[in-house]
C-alpha positions in Angstrom: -48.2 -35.9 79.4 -45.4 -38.0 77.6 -43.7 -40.6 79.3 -40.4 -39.5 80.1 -37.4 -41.8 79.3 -34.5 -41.7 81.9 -31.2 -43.4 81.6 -30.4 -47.1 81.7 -27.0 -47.6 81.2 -24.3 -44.7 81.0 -20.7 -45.6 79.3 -17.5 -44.1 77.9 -16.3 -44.5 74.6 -13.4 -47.0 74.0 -10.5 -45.8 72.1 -9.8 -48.0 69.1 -8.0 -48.0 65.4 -10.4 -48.8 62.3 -9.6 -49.0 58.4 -5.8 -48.0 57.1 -5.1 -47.1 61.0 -8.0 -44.4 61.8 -7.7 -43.3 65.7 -11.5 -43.3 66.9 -14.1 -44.3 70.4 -15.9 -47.1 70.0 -19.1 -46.4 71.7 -21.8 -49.1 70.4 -19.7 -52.4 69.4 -17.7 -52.5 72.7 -17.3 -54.7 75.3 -19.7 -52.8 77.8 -22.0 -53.0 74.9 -21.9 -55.2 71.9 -25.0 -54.1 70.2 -28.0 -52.0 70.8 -30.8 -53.9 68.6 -30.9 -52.7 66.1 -27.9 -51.0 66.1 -24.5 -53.1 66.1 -21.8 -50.2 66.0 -21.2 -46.7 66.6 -18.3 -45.0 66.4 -16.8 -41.1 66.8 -13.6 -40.0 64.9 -12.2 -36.8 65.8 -9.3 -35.3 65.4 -7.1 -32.0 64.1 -3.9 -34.4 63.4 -3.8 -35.7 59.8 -1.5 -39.0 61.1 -5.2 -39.9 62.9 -7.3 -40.0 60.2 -5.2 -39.5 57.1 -5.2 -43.5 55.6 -9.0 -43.5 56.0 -10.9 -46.3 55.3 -9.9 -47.9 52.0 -11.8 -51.0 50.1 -13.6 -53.7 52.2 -16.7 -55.3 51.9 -20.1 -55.6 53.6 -23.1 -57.8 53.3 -26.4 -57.8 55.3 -26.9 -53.7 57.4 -26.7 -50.4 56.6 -23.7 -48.1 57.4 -24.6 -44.2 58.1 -21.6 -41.7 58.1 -22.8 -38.2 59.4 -19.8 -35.9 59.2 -19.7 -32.8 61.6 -16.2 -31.2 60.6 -14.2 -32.1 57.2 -14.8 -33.9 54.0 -15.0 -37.6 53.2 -14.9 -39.1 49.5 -16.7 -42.8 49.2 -16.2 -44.8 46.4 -17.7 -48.5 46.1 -17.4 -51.6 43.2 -20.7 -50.5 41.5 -19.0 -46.9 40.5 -21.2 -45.1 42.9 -18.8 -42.4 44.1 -19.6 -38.9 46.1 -18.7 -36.4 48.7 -19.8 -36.2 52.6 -19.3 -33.4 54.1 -19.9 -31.2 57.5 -23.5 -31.6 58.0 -24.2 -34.2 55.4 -25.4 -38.0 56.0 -25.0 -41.2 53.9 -27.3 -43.2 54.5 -25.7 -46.7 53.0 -27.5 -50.3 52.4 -25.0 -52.7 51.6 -27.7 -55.3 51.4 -26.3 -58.3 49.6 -23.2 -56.8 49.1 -21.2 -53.8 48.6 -17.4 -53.2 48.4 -16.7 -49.5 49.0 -14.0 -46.8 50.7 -14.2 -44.0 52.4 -11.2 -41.6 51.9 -10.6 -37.9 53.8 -10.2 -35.3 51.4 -8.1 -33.2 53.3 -4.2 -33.3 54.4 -4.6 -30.5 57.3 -7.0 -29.8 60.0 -10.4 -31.0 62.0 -12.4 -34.3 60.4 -14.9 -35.2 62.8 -18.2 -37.4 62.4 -19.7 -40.8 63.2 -19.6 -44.0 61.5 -23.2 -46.1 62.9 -24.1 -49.6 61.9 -27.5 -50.3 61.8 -28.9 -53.8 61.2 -32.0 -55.1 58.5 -34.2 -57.6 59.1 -33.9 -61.1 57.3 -36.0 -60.5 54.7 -34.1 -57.4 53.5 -30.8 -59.0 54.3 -30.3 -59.8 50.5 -31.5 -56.5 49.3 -30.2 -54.5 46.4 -27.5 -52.4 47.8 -27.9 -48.3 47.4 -27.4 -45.4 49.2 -29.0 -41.8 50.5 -26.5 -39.3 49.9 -27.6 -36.3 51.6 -26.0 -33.2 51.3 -26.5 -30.6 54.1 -28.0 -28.0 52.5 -31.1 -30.9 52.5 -30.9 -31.5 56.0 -33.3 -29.4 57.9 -32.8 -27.2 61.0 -35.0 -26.3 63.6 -34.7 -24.1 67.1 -35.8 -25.6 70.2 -35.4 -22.6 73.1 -31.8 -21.7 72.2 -30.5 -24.6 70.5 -30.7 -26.1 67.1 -31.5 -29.1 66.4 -30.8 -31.1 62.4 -33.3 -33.6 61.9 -31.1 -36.3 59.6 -33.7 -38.7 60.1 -37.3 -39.2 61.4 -39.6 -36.0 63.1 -38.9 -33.2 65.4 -42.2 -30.9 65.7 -43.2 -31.7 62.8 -40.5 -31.5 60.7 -39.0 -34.6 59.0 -35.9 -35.3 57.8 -34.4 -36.4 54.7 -33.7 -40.2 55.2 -36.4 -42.4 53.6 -37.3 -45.8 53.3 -35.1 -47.1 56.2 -36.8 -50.7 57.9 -36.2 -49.4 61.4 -38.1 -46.2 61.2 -34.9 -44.1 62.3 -34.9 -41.4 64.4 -31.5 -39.4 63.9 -31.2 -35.8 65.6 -28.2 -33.7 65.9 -28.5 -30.9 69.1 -26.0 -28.6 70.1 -26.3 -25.2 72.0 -23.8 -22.4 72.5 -26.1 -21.6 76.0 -27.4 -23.7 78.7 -31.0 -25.0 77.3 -33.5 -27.6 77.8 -34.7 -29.6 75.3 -37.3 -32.5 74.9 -37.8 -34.8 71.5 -40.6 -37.1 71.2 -39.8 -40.5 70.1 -41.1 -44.2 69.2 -41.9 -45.5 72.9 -41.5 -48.7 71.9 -37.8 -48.0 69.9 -34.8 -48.7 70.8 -33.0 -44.9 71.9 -29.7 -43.6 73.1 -28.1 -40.5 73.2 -24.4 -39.7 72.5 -22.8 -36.3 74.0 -19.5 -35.6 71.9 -19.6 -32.2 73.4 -19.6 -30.4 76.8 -22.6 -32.3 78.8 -26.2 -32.6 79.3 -28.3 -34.2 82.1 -31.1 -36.5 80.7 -34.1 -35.6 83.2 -36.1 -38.9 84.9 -34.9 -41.2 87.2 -36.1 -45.2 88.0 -34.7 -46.0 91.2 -33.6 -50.0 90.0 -31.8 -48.7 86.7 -30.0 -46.3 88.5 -28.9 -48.6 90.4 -26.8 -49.8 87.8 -25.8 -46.8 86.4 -24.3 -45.8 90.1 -22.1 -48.9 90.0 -21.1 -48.2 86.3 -20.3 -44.5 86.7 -19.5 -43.1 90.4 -22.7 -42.2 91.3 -24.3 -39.9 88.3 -27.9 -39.8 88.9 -29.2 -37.1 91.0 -32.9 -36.2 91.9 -32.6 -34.1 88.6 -31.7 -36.8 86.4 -28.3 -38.3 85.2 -25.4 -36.5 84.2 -23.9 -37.3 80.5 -20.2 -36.0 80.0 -18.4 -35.4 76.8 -17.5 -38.9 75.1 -20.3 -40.9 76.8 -23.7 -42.6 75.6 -26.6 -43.4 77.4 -28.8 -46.1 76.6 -32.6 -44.6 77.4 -35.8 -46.4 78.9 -38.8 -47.0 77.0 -40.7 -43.6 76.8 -42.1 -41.7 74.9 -40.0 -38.3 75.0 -36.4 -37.6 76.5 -35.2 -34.2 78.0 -31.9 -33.0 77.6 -31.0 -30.1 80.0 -27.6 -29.0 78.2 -24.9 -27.2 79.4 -23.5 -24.0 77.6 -21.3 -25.3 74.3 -22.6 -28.6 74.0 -23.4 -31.3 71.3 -25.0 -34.5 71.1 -26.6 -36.9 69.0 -30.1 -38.6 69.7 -30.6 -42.1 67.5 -33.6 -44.2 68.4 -34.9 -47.4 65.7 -37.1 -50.4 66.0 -36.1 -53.3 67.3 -35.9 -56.5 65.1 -35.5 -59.2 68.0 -33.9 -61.8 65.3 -30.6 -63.6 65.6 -27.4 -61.9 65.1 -24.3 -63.8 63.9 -21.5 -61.4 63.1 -17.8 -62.0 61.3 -16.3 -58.3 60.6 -18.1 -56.8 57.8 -20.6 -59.6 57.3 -24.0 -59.4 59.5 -26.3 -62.6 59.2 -29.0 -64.4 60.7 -27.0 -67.9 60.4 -23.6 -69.4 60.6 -24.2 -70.7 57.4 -25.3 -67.7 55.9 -21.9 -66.4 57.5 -20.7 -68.7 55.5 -22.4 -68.2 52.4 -20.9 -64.8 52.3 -17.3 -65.7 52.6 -17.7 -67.7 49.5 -19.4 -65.1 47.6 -16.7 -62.1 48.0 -14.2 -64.9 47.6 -15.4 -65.3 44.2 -15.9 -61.9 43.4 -19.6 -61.6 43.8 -20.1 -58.7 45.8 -20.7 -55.5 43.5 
């Protein structure tokens, strides 16, 4: 039998404002939690009122990670300084490296109505720091779908029972899986024991089965008592880290979503200014110079 993984550490989303003024939670890049390794951001947009998202994120640079957009509602145009230029929309993943360096935007092409998805930064290792910068636009017709007792599940990234999905060649050997149910289900993915793993519930709520009486000791002071014999509740707008393992369940209520994101750890030095993610201050450093003088693009 597969080792279960059960909840570490259980945490709301922080509201914040990104790009031209973009109204978002900050989930992963917070306070509470700074960086999952090898993950360093993710956030959730969501909203129905054009004055949220309308501004978008217009030109700014990156240098040394990979930026994934994965779009659930709505349509977002990139654009970046080498002329690549595309569409994401609802059920379609970008799968970004900026490598060496990248200047792009990413624009909503609508004026009225829902634009929801997920903006996740995920590091490389040193020696592909300086890589050529390129993306995976996937479109969702490319993304496949599975059932899993009543709910479906889009594998973006990584295997579900058998089935891979369309995100290739990425160092941290991603696993990326979109669940959501319209009736109360369980469900149980397989994943890396050794990866790093959370899961993100953006709708409704779930309860991850497995319990470790020391962890949930910390998740008790953290979130008013949320672990049962059962396992630990996860409500709409909150992420929980997961044990090593190799499998989670999910017992979903009716009407819910989540995500499940899971990636090898690279267990090197981070040094971080904004859009620039290095292994050194002078590298850091490096990088100012170079979009300075125009080199990025």
């Amino acid at each position: 039998m597969l080792k279960q993984r059960h909840v570490t550490h259980r945490l709301s989303g922080q509201p914040a404002s990104d790009g031209a003024g973009v109204k978002l939670q900050r989930i992963i890049g917070q306070p509470a939690l700074p960086r999952l390794d090898p993950f360093l951001l993710l956030d959730h947009f969501s909203s129905d009122q054009p004055d949220d998202y309308i501004a978008g994120f217009p030109a700014h640079p990156h240098r040394g990670f990979q930026t994934v957009t994965y779009m659930l509602a709505g349509k977002m145009r990139h654009r970046d300084s080498k002329a690549n230029e595309g569409i994401i929309s609802a059920g379609g993943i970008q799968w970004m490296n900026a490598g060496r360096g990248l200047i792009h935007e990413e624009i909503p092409q609508q004026t009225a109505g829902l634009l929801s998805g997920f903006q996740l930064w995920v590091n490389l290792p040193a020696e592909q720091k300086m890589s050529d910068p390129g993306y995976q636009d996937i479109p969702p017709e490319a993304v496949p779908r599975i059932q899993h007792n009543s709910a479906t599940i889009d594998i973006l990234a990584g295997s579900v029972e058998g089935v891979t999905g369309p995100v290739k060649h990425v160092p941290v050997d991603p696993l990326f899986v979109h669940i959501n149910t319209d009736h109360a289900t369980q469900v149980s993915v397989a994943i890396t024991e050794s990866h790093t793993a959370f899961c993100y519930c953006y709708q409704g709520g779930l309860i991850i089965a497995g319990s470790n009486d020391e962890d949930n000791q910390h998740v008790n002071t953290v979130q008013n008592n949320a672990t049962t014999s059962a396992g630990t509740q996860i409500n709409e707008g909150e992420l929980a880290v997961l044990s090593e393992g190799a499998s989670v369940t999910l017992q979903m209520a009716a009407n819910s979503g989540c995500i499940v994101i899971a990636g090898a750890p690279l267990n090197e030095p981070v040094v971080q200014y904004g859009p620039f993610v290095m292994n050194t201050q002078q590298q850091i450093d490096q990088a100012l110079k170079d979009y300075q003088a125009g080199n990025f693009g």
